[in-house]
N, C-alpha and C positions, 0 to 999 in steps of 0.2 A: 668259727672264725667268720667274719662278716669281710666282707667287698663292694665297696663303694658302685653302684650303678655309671656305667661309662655313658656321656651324654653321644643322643645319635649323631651317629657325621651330618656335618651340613653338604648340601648339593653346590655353596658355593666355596670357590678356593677365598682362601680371606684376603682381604685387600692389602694391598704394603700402603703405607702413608709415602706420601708428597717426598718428603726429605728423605726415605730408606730409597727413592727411585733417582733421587736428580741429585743426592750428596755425591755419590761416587762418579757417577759423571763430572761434576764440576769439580772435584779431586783429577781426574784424570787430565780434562784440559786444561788447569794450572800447572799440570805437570808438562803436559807438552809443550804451553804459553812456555812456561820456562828455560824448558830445554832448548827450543829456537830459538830465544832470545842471546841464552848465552853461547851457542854457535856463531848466529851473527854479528855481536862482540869478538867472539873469537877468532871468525874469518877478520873482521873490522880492523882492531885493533892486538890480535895475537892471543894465543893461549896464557901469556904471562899474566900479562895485564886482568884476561878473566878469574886467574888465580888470586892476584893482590887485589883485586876487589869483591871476592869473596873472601879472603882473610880480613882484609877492611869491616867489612861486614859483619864477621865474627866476634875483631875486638869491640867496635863502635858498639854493639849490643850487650858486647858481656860490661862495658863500662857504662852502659846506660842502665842495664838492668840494675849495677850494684848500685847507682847512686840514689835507682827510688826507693832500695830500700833500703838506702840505708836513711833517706828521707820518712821513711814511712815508720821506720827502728824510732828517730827521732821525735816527730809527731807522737806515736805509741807512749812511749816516754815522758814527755811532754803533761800527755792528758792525764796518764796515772799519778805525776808526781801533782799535779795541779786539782787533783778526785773529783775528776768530771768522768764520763761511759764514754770509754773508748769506741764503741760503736757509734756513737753520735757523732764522734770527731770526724771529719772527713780531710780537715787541714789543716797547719799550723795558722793559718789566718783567720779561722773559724774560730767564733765564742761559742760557748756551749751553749745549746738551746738554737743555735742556727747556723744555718745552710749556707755552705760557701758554694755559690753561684759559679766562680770563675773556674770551675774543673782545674783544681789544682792536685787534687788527688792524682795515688801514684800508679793506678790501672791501666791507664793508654799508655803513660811511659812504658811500665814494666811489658805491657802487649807490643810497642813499638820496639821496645831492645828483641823481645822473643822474635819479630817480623824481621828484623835486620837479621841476628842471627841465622837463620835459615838462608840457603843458597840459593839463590836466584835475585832475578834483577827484581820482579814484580814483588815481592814482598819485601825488596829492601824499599820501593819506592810506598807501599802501603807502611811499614816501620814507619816512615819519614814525617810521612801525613798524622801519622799519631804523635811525634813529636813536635813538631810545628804548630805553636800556640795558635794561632786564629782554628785550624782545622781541628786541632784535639777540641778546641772548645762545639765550635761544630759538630765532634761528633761524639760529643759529652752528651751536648741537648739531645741529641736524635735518640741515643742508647736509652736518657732517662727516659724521653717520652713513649718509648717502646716499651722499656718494661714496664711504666707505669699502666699502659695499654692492657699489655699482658696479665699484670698481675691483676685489673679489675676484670679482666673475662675470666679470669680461672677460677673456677667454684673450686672450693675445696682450699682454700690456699691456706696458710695462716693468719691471717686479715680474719676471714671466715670462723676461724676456729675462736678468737679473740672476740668476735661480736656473737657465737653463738655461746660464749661461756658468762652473758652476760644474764641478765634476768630486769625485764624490764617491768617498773609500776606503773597503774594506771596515771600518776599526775607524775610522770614524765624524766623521774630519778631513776637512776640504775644503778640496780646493787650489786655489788659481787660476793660472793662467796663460795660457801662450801654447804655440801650438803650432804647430812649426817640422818642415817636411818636408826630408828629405834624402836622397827618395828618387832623387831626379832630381841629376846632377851638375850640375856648374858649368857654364854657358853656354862655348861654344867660343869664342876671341877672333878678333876677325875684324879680317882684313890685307887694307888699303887697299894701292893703287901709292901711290907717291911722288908728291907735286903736285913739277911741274919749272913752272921760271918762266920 
């Protein structure tokens, strides 16, 4: 029986990344943000009132979330019956083959119902901001520009894997394919006895 060689301890403790050190932090003081906020409401204007505007909250979202998707059911719908890639569609306004600009798409919505949902004032007022055409468009561009950011720094991505499955020629065509070995012959055929009964 064989055992794998254990590699030696390092002398250093390994480092946490950026966001394992400052996420829960900034989890914790949204949750404080919160909690004073809806005290001060509640000293303000009574503990009723902070009630129905957390039920507020809960319906406005769960009626916001059914309607993206059921906008989005729609769309879906739409592009199949019409035999374009659902994955290209991003809108009912959009032709196949191109980009609808104005972020009509149903992500901020659906992220702005989940923001309301949740209790508290601060993410009802980030909800809001995602529903609120001028701002969703706002922060349409920022999220595309960001991943697009991202997805050219990250080696390895799929992008990567699609350019490295190419094969390119000297005068400047690229081919694709497959490629099949023939170095090795045909497997030998193997002879069973006879089954006797």
């Amino acid at each position: 029986m064989t055992f794998a060689a254990t590699p030696p301890p390092s002398s250093r403790p390994p480092q946490r990344s950026r966001a394992r050190r400052f996420v829960p932090l900034g989890i914790a003081a949204w949750l404080v943000l919160e909690i004073w906020l809806l005290t001060l409401v509640a000293d303000a204007a009574g503990g009723l009132t902070v009630l129905l505007l957390l039920l507020a909250g809960v319906v406005a979202g769960g009626y916001v979330i059914k309607r993206a998707g059921r906008r989005a059911w729609k769309n879906l719908t739409e592009t199949m019956q019409a035999g374009g890639d659902p994955a290209a569609s991003t809108g009912a306004s959009a032709k196949p083959g191109e980009r609808d600009s104005s972020g009509s798409g149903n992500t901020l919505p659906m992220l702005g119902g989940l923001l309301l949902m949740f209790p508290g004032l601060v993410t009802d007022v980030a909800g809001l901001l995602c529903l609120f055409p001028p701002t969703r468009k706002l922060l349409h561009r920022r999220a595309e520009r960001f991943l697009t950011r991202q997805a050219r720094r990250t080696p390895g991505s799929l992008g990567d894997a699609f350019q490295q499955a190419r094969m390119h020629q000297p005068d400047g065509k690229v081919v694709q394919g497959e490629v099949v070995r023939e170095d090795e012959g045909p497997a030998p055929r193997r002879e069973d006895p006879p089954l006797t009964r």
